[in-house]
C-alpha positions as CSV (number, residue, x, y, z in Angstrom):
1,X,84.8,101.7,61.8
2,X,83.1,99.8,64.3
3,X,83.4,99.5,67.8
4,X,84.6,96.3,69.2
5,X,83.2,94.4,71.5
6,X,85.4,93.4,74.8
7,X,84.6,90.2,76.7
8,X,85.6,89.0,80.2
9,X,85.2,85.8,82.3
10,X,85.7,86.6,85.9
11,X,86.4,84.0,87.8
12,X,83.1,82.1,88.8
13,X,81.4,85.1,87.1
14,X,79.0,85.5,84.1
15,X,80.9,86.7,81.2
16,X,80.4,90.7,80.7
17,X,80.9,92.3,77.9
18,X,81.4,96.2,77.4
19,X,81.8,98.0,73.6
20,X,85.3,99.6,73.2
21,X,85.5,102.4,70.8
22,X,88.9,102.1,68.0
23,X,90.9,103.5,69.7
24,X,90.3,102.0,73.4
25,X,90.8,98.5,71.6
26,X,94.0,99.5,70.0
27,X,95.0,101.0,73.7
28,X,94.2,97.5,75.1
29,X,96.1,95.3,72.8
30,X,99.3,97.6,72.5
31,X,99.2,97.1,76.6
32,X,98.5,93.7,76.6
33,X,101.7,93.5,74.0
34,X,103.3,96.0,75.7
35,X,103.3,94.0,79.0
36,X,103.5,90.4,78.1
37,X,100.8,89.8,80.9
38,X,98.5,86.4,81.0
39,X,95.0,86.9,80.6
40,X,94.9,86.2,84.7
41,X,97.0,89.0,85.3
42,X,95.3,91.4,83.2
43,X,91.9,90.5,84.9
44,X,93.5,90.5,88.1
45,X,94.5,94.0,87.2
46,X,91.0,94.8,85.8
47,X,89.4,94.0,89.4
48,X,91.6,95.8,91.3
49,X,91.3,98.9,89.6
50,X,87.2,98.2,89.7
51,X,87.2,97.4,93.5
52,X,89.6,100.6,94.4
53,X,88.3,103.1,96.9
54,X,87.8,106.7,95.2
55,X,89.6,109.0,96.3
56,X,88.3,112.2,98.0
57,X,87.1,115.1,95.0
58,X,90.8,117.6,96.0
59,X,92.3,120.3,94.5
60,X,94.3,119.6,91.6
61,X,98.2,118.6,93.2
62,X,96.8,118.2,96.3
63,X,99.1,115.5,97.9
64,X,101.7,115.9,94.7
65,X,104.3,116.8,96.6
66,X,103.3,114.2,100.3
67,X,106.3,113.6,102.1
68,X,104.9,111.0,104.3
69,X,105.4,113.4,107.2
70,X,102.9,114.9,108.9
71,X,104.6,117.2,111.6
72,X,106.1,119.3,108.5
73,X,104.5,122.4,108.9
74,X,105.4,122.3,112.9
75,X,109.4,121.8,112.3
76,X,109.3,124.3,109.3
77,X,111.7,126.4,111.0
78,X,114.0,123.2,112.0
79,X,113.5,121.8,108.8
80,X,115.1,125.2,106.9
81,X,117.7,125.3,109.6
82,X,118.7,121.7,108.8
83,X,118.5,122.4,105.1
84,X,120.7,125.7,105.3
85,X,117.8,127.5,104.3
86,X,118.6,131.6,104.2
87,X,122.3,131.0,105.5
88,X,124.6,133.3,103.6
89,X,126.8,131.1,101.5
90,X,130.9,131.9,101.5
């Protein structure tokens, strides 16, 4: 089976082209069905996720579990009092 070939006007750009393997193109068109989404949108979506900033190389689940606090580790024993934390339960 051969691999398709995926082209893209960007707006004001040259048109690019990059070769999807089978199963990348069926992965592209079930989302593009999937979502319903305007050629715009999905190129709009495509330079976004191009022009991203990479993200530091971390541990694996570093920031899983980010709590958008960042005094947590200072009011750990506040936090467990609030929470009940160790309390015998009647």
């Amino acid at each position: 089976m051969r691999a398709a070939l995926f082209y893209a006007t960007l707006a004001g750009m040259r048109r690019a082209k990059a070769h999807l393997d089978p199963e990348q193109e069926l992965l592209l068109r079930l989302e593009a069905a999937r979502s319903e989404k305007s050629e715009e949108r999905l190129r709009e979506d495509l330079r976004k996720y191009l022009s991203r900033t990479p993200k530091p190389d971390l541990p694996p689940g570093a920031g899983a579990f980010d709590s958008g606090h960042t005094d947590t580790a200072g009011r750990a024993e506040e936090i467990l009092q609030e929470t009940g934390f160790g309390q015998d339960r009647d």
